[in-house]
MIKOL-96441 format. One record per residue (C-alpha): x, y, z; residue number from 1. Coordinates in Angstrom, 3 decimals. Example, Ala and Ser with C-alpha at 12.3 -4.5 7.8 and 13.67 -1.06 7.14 Angstrom:
BEGIN
> 12.300/-4.500/7.800/1 $
> 13.670/-1.060/7.140/2 $
***
This chain:
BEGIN
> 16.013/21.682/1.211/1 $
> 15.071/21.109/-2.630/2 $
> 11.375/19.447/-2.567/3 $
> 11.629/15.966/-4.876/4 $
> 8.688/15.842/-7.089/5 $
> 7.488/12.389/-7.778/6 $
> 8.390/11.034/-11.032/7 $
> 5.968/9.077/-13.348/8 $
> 8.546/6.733/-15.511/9 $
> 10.693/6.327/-12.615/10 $
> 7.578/5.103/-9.932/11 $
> 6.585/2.414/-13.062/12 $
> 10.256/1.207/-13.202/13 $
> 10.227/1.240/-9.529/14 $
> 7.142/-0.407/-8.941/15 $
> 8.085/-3.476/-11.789/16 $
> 11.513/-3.935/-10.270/17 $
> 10.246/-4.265/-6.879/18 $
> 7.509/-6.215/-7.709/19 $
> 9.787/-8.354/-9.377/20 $
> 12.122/-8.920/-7.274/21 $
> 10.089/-9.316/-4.183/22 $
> 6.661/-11.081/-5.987/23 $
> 7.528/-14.820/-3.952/24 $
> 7.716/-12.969/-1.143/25 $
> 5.128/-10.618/-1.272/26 $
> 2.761/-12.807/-2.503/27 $
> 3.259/-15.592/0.522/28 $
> 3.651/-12.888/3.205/29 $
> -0.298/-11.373/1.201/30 $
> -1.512/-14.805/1.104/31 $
> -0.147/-15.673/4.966/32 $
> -2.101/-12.396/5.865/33 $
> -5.486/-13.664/4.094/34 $
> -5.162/-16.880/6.192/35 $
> -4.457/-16.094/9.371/36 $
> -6.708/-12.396/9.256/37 $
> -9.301/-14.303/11.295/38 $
> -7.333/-15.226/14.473/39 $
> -7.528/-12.127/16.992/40 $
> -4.580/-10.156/18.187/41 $
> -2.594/-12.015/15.644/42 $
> -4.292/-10.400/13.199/43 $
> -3.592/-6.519/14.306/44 $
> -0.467/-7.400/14.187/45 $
> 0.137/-8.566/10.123/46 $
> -2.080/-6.063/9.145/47 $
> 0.442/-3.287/10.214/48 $
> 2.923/-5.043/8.884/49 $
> 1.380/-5.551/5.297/50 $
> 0.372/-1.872/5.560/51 $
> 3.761/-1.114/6.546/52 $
> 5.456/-3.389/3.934/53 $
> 6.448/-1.004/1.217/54 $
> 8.715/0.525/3.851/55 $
> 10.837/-2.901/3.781/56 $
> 10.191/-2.842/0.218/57 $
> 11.502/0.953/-0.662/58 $
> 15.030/-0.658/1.334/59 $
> 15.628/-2.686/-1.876/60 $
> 16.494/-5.659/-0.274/61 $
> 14.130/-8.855/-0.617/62 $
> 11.719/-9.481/2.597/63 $
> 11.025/-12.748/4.326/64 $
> 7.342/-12.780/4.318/65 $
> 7.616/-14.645/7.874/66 $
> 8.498/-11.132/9.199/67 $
> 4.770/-10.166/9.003/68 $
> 4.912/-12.324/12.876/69 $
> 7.289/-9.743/13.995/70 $
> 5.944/-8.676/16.967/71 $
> 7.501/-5.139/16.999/72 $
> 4.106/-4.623/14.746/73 $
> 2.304/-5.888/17.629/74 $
> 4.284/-3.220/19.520/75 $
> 3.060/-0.177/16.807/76 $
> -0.823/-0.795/17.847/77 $
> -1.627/1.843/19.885/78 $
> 0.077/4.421/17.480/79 $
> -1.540/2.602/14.196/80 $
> -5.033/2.829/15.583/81 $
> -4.559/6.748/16.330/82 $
> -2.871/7.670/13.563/83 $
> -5.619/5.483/11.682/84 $
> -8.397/7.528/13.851/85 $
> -7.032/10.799/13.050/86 $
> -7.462/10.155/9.648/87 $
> -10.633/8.098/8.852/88 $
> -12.569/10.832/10.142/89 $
> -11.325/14.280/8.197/90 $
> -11.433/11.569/4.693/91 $
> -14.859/10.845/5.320/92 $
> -16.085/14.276/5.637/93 $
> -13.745/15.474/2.282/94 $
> -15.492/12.635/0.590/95 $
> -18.931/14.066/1.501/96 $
> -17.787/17.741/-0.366/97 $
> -18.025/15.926/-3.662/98 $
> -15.515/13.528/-3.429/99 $
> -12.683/15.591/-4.769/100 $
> -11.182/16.821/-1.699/101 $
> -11.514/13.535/-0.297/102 $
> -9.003/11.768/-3.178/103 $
> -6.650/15.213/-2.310/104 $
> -6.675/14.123/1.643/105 $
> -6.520/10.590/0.942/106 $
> -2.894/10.981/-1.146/107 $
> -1.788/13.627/0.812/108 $
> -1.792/11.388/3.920/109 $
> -1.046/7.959/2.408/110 $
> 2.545/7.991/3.497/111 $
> 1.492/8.820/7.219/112 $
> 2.219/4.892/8.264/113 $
> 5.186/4.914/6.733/114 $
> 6.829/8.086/8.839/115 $
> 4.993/6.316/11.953/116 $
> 7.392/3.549/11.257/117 $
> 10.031/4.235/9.214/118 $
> 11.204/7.247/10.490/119 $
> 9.492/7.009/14.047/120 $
> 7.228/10.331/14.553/121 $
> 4.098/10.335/16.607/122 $
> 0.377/10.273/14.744/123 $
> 0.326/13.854/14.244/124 $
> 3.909/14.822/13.274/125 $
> 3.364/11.562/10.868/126 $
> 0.081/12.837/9.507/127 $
> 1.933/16.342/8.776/128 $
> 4.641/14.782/7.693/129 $
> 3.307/13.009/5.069/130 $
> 1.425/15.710/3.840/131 $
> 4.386/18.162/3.319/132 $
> 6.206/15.258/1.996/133 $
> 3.594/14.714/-0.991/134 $
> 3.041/18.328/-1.948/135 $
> 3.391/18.987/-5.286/136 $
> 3.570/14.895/-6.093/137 $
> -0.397/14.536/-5.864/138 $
> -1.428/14.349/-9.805/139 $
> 1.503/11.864/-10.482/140 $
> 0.442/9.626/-7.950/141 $
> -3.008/9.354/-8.632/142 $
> -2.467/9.072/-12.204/143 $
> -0.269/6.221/-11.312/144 $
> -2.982/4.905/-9.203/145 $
> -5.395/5.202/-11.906/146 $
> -3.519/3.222/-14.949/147 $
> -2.545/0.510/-12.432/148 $
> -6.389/0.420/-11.760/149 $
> -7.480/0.505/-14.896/150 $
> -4.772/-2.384/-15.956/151 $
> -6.043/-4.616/-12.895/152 $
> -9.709/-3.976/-14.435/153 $
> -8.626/-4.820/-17.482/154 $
> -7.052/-8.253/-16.997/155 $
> -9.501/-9.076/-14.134/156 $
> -12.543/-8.954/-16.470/157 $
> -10.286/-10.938/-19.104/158 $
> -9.336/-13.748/-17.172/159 $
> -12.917/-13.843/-15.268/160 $
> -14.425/-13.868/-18.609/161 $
> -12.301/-16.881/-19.143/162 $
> -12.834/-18.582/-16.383/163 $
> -16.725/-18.272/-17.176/164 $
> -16.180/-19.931/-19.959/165 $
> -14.350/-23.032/-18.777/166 $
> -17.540/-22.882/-15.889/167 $
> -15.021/-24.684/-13.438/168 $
> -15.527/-23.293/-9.662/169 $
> -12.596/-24.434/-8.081/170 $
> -10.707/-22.916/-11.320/171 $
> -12.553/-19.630/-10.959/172 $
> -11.643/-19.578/-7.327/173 $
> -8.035/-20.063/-7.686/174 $
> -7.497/-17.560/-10.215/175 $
> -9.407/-14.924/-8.801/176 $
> -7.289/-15.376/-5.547/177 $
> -4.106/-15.502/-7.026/178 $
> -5.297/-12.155/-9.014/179 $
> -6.197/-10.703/-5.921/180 $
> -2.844/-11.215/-4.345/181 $
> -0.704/-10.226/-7.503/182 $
> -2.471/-7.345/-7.819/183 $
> -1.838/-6.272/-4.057/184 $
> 1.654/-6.973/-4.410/185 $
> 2.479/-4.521/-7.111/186 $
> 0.392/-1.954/-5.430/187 $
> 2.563/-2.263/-2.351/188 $
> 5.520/-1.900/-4.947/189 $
> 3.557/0.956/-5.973/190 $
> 3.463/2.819/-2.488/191 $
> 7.367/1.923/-1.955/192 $
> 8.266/3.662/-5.112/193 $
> 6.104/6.253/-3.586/194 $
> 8.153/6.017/-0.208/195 $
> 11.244/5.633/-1.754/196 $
> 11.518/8.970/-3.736/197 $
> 9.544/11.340/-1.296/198 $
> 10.512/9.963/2.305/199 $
> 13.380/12.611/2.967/200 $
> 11.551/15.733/1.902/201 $
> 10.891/15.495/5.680/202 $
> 13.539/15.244/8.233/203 $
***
C-alpha cells in the first residue's frame, strides 16, 4: 500500500472548511467542555470526546456538540488513560534531549487517540499505529502547526492590545474567551485534516 504524504494546501483548505462548517458547533460543544470541566466523572468523559472530536470532524458531516455527554466516551476511560500513560512518559524524556526529539515523538503519536477510537486498536497497536501512519508527514504538520500558531499570536496580541485600550474587564474577558475557543476549534479542524488524509495508511 502507497504511503499518503500529508499535503500543506490541502490540510489549510481542510482545516477552513471544517472549521467553517462546524464553528457553532464546535465552539458550544468547546465552551460546554470549559463549563462543566469541574464536575468529576463527567468531566473524563468530554474531555475524550473533545480530544476525540476531529475524528467526527474528519467524517464531514456537522456534529451536535451535545454528543460530548455520550457516554460511550465514558466507556473509552480505561484505554484513554493508558494510551495517555504510555505516552506522557517517552515525550517527557525526548523533551529533556534538547527538545527536538520530543516535537518528533509528540507528532509522530498525535493521531494515537484517534486509531484508539476511530478505528478501535488497543494503546499500543494505536501508539504504533499512529506513528507509521505519520511517517514521512512530520515537517508538513508542524509547519502547519507553526503558522496557525503564529496567526493565533498574532491576532491575540492585536485584539488584547485593543481591549487594553478600551480598559473594560468584562470586555477583556469576553474576548479573550471567545479567542480561546475559536482558536481551539480550528485546531481541532486542524488535527481532522490531519486524520482525514493519513488514517488509512494503517489498516
Amino acid at each position: 500500500m502507497e504511503m499518503k504524504k500529508l499535503d500543506f494546501a490541502e490540510t489549510l483548505k481542510d482545516s477552513i472548511a471544517i472549521g467553517v462548517k462546524n464553528a457553532p458547533s464546535v465552539v458550544v460543544a468547546v465552551a460546554l467542555w470549559l463549563v462543566t470541566i469541574w464536575i468529576p466523572y463527567i468531566n473524563i468523559g468530554t474531555t475524550i470526546a473533545i480530544s476525540l472530536l476531529p475524528v467526527e470532524l474528519a467524517k464531514g458531516s456537522v456534529i451536535n456538540p451535545l454528543g460530548i455527554f455520550d457516554s460511550k466516551y465514558r466507556r473509552y476511560m480505561g484505554e484513554y488513560l493508558i494510551t495517555a500513560g504510555l505516552m506522557v512518559i517517552p515525550i517527557y524524556i525526548a523533551f529533556v534531549f534538547m527538545i527536538v526529539p520530543g516535537i518528533v515523538l509528540s507528532l509522530s503519536w498525535a493521531l494515537s487517540f484517534y486509531f484508539l477510537l476511530g478505528k478501535g486498536k488497543k494503546p499500543m497497536q494505536a501508539i504504533k499505529a499512529s506513528n507509521d501512519a505519520t511517517y514521512g508527514s512530520k515537517w508538513t504538520m508542524f509547519l502547519v502547526t507553526l503558522v496557525f500558531g503564529i496567526m493565533v499570536g498574532i491576532v491575540f496580541g492585536i485584539l488584547y492590545a485593543i481591549c487594553l485600550a478600551i480598559n473594560v474587564g468584562f470586555i477583556t474577558f469576553l474576548v479573550m474567551f471567545v479567542l480561546i475557543v475559536l482558536a481551539a476549534s480550528v485546531r481541532m479542524a486542524i488535527d481532522a485534516s490531519f486524520w482525514k488524509q493519513l488514517k488509512d495508511n494503517v489498516e
